[in-house]
C-alpha positions as CSV (number, residue, x, y, z in Angstrom):
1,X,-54.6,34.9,-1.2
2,X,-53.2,31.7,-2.0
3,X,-53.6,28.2,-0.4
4,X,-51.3,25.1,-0.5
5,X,-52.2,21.6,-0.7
6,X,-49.3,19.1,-0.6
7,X,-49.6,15.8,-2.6
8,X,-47.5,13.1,-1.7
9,X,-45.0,11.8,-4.0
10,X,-44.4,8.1,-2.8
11,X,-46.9,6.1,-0.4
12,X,-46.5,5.9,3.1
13,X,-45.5,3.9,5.5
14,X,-47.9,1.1,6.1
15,X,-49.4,1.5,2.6
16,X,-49.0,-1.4,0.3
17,X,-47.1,0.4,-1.7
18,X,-45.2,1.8,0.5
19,X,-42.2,3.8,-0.6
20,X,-43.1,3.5,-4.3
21,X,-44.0,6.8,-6.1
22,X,-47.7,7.7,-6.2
23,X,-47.3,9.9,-9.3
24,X,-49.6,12.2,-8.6
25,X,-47.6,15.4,-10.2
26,X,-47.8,13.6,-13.6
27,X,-51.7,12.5,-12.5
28,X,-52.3,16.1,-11.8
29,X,-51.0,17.7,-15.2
30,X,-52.1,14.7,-17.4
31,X,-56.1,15.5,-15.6
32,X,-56.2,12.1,-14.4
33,X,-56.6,13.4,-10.6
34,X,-59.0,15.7,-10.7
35,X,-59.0,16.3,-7.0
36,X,-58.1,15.4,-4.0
37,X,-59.7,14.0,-0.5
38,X,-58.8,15.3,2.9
39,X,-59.7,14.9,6.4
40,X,-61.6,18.0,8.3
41,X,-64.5,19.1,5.7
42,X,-65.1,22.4,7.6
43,X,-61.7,23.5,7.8
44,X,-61.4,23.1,4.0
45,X,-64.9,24.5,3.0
46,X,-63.9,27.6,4.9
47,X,-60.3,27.9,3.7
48,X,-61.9,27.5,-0.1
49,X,-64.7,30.1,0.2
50,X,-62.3,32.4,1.9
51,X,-60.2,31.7,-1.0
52,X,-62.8,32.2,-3.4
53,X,-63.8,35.6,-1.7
54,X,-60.4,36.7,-2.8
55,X,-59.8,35.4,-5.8
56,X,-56.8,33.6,-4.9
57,X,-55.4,30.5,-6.0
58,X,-54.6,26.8,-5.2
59,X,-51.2,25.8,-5.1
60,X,-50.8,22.2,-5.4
61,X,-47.1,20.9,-4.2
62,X,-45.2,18.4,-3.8
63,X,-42.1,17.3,-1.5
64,X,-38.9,17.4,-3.6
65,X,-38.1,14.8,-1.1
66,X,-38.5,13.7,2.7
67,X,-41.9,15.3,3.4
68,X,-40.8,18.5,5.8
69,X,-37.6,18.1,5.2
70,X,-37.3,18.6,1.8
71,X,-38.2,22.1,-0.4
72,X,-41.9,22.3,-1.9
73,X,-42.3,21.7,-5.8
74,X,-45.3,23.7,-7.2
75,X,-47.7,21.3,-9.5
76,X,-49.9,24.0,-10.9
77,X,-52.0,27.2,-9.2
78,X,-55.0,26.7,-10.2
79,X,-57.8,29.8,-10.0
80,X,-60.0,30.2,-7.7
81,X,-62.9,30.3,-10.0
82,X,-61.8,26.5,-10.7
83,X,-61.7,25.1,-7.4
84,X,-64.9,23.9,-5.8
85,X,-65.2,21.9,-2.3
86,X,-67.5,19.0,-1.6
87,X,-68.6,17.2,1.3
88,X,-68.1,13.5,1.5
89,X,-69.3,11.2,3.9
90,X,-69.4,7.3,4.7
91,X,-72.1,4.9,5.3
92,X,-72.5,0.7,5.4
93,X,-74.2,-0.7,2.6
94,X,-77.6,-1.8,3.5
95,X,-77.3,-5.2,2.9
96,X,-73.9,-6.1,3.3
97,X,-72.9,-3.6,6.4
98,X,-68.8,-4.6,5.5
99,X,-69.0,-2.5,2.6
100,X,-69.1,1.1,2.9
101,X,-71.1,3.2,0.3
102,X,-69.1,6.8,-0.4
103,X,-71.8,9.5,-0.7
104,X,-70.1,13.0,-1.9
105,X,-73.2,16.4,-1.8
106,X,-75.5,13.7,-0.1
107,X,-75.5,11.5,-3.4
108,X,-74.2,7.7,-3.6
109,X,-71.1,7.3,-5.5
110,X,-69.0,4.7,-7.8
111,X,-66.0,4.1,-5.2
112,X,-63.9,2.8,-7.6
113,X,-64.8,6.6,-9.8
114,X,-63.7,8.5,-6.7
115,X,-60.8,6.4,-6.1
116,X,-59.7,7.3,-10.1
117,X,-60.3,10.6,-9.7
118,X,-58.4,10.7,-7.0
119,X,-55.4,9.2,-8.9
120,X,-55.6,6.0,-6.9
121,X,-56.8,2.3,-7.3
122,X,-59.9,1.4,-5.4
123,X,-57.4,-0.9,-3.4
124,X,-55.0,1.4,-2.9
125,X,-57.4,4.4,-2.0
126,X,-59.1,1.9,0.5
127,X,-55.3,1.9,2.2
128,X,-54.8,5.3,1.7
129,X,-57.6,6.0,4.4
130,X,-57.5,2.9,6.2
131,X,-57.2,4.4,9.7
132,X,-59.7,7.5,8.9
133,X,-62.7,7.9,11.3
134,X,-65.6,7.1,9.0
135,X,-67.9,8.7,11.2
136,X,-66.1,11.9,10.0
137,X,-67.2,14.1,7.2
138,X,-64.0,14.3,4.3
139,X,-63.7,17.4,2.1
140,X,-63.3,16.9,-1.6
141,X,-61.4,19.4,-3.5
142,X,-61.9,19.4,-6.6
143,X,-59.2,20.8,-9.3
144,X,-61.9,21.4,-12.0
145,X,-64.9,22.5,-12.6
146,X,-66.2,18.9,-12.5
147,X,-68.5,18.1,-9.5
148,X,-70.2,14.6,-8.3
């Protein structure tokens, strides 16, 4: 079995950075974005174990140009036996409610490490999920055998 996840290669509209490259290819292969955050935890956690069950493997992609309208680039594959899938969720800090606290397994987290990892600024990480319901458990997928 094998399972795609598609990285962006520019930011997107309403982004800051809109339109400039994100390079996450180069983040990828280099191991400075060790994994990647997406919306829908359960979908993710199942699609992973079911991948795992198998022994497949990750494909990570990217758009050779207009997302869906452009061909798929392959990254890397990346075993199975590598791939692990965390849960992240979102709470206000205690004492100053603006800020929100990043918890991945149950366990507080550096933002700004999760942002690197993810191959982002804390800035531009912060716009990257701007509009995402908090109240929402986020799936981490890791691309190593490193875990929070």
């Amino acid at each position: 079995m094998k399972a795609v996840i598609t990285l962006s290669k520019k930011f997107f509209k309403g982004h800051p950075k809109e339109g400039e490259e994100t390079g996450f290819a180069e983040k990828v292969l280099s191991g400075n974005k060790i994994h990647t955050c997406r919306a829908n935890y359960d979908y993710w956690a199942k699609k992973i174990a079911r991948l795992k069950q198998t022994n497949g493997t990750l494909c990570i992609r990217q758009w050779s140009g207009k997302p869906y309208r452009s061909p798929q680039i392959t990254i890397i594959d990346i075993p199975a036996s590598r791939i692990e899938v965390q849960k992240m969720t979102f709470k206000p800090f205690i004492f100053h409610p603006e800020l929100i606290v990043i918890y991945v397994d149950g366990k507080g987290q550096i933002s700004e490490e999760v942002a690197a990892n993810d191959g982002l600024s804390l800035k531009d990480y912060q716009a990257w999920f701007k509009g995402y319901d908090l109240n929402k458990p986020m799936a981490v997928i890791q691309f190593t055998n490193f875990k929070y």
